[in-house]
N, CA and C atoms as a LAMMPS dump frame, in Angstrom:
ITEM: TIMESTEP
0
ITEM: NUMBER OF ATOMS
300
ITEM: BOX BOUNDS ff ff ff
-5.0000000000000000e+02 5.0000000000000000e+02
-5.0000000000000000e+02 5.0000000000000000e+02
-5.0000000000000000e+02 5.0000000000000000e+02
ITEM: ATOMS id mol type element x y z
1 1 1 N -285.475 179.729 406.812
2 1 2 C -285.068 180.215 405.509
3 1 3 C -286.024 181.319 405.078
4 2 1 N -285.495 182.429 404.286
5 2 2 C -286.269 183.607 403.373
6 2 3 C -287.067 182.751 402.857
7 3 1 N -288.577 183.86 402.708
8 3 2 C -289.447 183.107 401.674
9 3 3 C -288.595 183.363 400.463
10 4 1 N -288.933 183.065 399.781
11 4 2 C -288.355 182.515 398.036
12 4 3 C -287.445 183.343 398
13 5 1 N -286.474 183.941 398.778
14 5 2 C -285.122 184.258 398.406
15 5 3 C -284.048 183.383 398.124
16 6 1 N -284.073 181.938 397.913
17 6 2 C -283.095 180.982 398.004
18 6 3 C -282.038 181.238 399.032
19 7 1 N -281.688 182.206 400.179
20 7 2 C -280.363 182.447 401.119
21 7 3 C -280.693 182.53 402.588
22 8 1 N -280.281 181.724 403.659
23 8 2 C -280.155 182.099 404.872
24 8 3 C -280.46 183.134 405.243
25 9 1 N -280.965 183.692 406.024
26 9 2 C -280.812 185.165 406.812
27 9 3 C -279.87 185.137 407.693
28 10 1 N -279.106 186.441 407.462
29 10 2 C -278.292 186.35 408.67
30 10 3 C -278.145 185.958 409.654
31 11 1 N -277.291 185.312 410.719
32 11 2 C -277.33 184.487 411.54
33 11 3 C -277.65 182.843 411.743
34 12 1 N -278.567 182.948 410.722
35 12 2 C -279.141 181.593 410.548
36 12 3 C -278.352 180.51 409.955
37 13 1 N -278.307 179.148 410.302
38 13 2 C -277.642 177.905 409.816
39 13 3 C -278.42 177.129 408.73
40 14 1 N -278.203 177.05 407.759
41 14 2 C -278.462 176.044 407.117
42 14 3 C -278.472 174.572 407.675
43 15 1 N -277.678 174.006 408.429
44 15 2 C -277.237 172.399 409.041
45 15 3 C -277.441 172.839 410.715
46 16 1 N -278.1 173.469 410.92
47 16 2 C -277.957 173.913 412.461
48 16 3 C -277.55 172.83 413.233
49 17 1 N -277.712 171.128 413.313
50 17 2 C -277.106 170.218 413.817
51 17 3 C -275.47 170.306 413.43
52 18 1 N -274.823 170.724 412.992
53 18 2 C -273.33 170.928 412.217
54 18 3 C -273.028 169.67 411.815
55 19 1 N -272.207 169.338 411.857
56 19 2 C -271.266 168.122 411.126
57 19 3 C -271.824 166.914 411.839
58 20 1 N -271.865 165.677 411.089
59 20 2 C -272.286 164.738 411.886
60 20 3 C -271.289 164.11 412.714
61 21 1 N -271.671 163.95 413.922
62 21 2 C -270.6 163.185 415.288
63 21 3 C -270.111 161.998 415.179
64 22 1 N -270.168 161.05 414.367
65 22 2 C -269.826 159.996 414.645
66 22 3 C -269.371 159.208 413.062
67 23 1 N -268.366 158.935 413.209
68 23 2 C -267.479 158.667 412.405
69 23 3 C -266.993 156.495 412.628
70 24 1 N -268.39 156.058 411.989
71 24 2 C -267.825 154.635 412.318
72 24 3 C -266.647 153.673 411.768
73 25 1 N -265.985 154.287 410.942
74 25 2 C -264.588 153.882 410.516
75 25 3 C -263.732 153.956 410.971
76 26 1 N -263.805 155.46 411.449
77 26 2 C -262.604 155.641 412.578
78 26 3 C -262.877 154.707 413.477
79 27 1 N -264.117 154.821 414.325
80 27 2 C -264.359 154.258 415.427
81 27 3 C -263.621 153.104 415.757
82 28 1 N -263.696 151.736 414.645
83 28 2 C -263.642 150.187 414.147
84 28 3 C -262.263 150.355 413.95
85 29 1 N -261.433 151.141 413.234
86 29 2 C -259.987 151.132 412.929
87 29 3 C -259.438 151.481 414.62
88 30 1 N -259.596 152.607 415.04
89 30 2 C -259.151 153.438 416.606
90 30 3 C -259.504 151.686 417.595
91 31 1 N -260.457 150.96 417.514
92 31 2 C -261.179 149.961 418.358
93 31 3 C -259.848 148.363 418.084
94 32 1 N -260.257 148.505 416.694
95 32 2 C -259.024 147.319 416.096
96 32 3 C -257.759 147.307 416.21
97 33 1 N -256.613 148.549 416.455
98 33 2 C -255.426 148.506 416.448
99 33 3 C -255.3 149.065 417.614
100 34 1 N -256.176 148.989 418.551
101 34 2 C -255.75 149.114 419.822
102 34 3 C -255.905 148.264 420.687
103 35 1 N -256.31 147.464 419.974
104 35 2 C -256.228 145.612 420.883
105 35 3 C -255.359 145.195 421.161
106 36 1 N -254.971 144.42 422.313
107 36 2 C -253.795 143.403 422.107
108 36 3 C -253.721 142.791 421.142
109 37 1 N -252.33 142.292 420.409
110 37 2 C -252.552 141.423 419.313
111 37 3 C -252.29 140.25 419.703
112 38 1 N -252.817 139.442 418.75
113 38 2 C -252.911 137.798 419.13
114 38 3 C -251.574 137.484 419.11
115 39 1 N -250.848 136.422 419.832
116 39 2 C -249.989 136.011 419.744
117 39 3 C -248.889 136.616 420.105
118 40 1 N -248.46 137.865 420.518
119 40 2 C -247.562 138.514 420.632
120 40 3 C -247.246 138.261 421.919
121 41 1 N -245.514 138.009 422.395
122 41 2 C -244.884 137.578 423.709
123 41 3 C -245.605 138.419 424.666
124 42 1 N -245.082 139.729 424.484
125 42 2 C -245.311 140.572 425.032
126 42 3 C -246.418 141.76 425.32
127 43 1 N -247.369 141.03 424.881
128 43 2 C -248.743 141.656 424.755
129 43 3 C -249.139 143.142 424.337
130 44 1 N -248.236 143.046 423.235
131 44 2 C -248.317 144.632 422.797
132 44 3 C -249.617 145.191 421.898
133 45 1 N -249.973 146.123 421.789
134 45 2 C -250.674 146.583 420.932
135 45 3 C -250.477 146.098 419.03
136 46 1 N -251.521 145.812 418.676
137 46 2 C -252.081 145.991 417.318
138 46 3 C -251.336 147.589 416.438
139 47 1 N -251.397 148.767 417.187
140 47 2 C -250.745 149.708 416.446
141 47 3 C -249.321 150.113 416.86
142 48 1 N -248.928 149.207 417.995
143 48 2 C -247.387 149.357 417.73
144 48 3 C -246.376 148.424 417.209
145 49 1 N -247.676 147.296 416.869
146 49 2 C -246.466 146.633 416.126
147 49 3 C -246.41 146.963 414.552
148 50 1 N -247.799 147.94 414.031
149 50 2 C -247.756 148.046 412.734
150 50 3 C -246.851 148.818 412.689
151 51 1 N -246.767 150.598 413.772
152 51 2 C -245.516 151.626 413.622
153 51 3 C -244.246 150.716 413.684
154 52 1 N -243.797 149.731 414.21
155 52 2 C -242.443 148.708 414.023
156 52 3 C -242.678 148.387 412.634
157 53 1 N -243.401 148 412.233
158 53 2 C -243.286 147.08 411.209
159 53 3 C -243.168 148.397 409.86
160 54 1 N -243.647 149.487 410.08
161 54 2 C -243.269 150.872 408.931
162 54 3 C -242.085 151.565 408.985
163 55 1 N -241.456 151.029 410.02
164 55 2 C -240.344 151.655 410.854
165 55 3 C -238.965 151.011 410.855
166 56 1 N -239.634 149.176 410.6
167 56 2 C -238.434 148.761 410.105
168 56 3 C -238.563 148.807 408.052
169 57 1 N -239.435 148.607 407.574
170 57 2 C -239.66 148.628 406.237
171 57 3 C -238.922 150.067 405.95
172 58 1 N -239.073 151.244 406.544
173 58 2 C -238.278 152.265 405.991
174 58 3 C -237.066 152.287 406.334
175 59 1 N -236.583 151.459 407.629
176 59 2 C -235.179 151.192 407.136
177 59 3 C -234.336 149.999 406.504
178 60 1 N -235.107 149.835 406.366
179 60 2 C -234.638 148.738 404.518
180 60 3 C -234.803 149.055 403.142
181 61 1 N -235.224 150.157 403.612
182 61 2 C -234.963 151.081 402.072
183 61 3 C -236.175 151.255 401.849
184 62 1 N -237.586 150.996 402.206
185 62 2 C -239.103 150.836 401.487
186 62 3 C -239.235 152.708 401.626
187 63 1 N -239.37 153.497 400.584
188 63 2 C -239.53 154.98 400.44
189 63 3 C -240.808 155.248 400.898
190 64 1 N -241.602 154.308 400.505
191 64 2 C -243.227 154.751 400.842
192 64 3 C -243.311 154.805 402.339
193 65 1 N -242.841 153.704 402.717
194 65 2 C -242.785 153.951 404.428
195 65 3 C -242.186 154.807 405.161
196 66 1 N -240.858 155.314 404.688
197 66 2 C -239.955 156.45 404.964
198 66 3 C -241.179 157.788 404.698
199 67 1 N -241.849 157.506 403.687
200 67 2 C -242.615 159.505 403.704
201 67 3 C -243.365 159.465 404.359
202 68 1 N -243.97 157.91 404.341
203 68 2 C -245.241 158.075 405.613
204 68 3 C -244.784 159.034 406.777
205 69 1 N -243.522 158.19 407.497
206 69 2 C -243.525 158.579 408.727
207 69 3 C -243.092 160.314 408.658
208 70 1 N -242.438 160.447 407.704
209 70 2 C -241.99 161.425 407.319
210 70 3 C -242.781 162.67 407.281
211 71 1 N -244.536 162.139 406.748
212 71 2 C -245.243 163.133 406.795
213 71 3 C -246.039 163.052 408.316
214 72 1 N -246.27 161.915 409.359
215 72 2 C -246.695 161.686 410.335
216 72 3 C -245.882 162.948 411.212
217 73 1 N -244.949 162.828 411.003
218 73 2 C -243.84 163.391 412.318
219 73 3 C -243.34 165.046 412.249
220 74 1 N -243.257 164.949 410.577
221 74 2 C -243.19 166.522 410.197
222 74 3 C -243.972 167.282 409.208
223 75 1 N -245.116 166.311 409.025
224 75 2 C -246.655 167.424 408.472
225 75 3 C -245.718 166.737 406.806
226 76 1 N -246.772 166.939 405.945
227 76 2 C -246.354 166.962 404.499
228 76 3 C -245.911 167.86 403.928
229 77 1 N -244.955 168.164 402.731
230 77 2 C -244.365 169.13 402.368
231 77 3 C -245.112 169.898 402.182
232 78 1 N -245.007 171.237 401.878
233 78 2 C -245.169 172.098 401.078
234 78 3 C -245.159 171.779 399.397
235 79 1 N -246.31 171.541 398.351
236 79 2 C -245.607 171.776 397.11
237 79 3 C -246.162 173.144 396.512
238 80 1 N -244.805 173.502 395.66
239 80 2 C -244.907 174.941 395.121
240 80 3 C -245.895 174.949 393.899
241 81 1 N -246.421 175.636 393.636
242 81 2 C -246.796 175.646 392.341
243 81 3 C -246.399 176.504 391.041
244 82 1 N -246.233 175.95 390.247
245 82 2 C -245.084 176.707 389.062
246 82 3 C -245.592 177.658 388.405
247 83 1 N -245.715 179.04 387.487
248 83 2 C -246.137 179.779 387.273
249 83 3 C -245.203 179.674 385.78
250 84 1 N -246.035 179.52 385.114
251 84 2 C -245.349 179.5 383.146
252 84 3 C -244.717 180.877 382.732
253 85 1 N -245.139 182.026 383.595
254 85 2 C -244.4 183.022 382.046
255 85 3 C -243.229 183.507 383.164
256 86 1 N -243.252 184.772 382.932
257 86 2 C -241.979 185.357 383.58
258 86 3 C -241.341 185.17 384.839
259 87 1 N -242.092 184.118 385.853
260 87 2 C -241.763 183.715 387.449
261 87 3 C -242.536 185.037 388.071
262 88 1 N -242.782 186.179 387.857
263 88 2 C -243.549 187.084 388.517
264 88 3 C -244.533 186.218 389.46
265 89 1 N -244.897 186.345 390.652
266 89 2 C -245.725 185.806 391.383
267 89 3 C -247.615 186.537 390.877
268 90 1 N -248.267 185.018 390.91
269 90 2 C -249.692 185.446 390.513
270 90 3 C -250.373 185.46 392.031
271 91 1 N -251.535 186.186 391.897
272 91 2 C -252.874 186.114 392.7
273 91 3 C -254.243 185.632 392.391
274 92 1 N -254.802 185.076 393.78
275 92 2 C -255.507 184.289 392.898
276 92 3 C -256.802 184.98 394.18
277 93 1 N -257.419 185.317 393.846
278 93 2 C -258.548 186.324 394.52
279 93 3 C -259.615 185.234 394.532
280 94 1 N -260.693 185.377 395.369
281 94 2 C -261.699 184.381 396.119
282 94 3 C -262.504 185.536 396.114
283 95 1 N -263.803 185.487 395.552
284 95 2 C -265.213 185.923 395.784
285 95 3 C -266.244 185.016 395.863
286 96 1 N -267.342 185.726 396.834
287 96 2 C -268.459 185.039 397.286
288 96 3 C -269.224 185.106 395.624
289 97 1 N -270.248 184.463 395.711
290 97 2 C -271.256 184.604 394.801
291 97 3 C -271.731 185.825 394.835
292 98 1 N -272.103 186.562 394.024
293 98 2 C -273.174 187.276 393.827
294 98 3 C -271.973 188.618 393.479
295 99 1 N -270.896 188.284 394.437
296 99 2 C -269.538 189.613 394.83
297 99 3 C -269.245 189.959 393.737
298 100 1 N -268.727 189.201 392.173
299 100 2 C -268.172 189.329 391.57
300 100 3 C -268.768 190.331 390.387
């Protein structure tokens, strides 16, 4: 870091390690529903019987389960955002610090 400039010098990283690697939630969830599940005839997976089980709930009408998959399979919508006066389209400009 600059002496008492508070800013990086060019090139330089602030976090030079980047993002931290290891994610133990995922890990434990990815570890847990990929087990066999107990009891099952057919020794299926932990996460395919939950996708059955969202899969039949959305076709019994459950909506929440229907968008799930809905957003799994084809990304989440798009939402628009509304603009109050004349519909003219706005801009919305992004500056760094110091830029403005």
């Amino acid at each position: 870091m600059a002496e008492n400039s508070g800013q990086w010098q060019p090139g330089q990283s602030g976090n030079p390690g980047g993002r931290r690697k290891d994610k133990p939630w995922r890990d434990a969830l990815n570890q847990a529903v990929n087990a066999i599940a107990e009891g099952d005839p057919q020794g299926r997976k932990k996460i395919l019987l939950i996708a059955e089980a969202v899969a039949n709930a959305a076709m019994g009408g459950d909506m929440q389960a229907a968008r799930e998959i809905g957003d799994r399979l084809d990304g989440k919508a798009v939402q628009a955002i509304a603009n109050d006066d004349d519909g003219e389209p706005f801009i919305i400009k992004v500056v760094k610090a110091g830029d403005a």
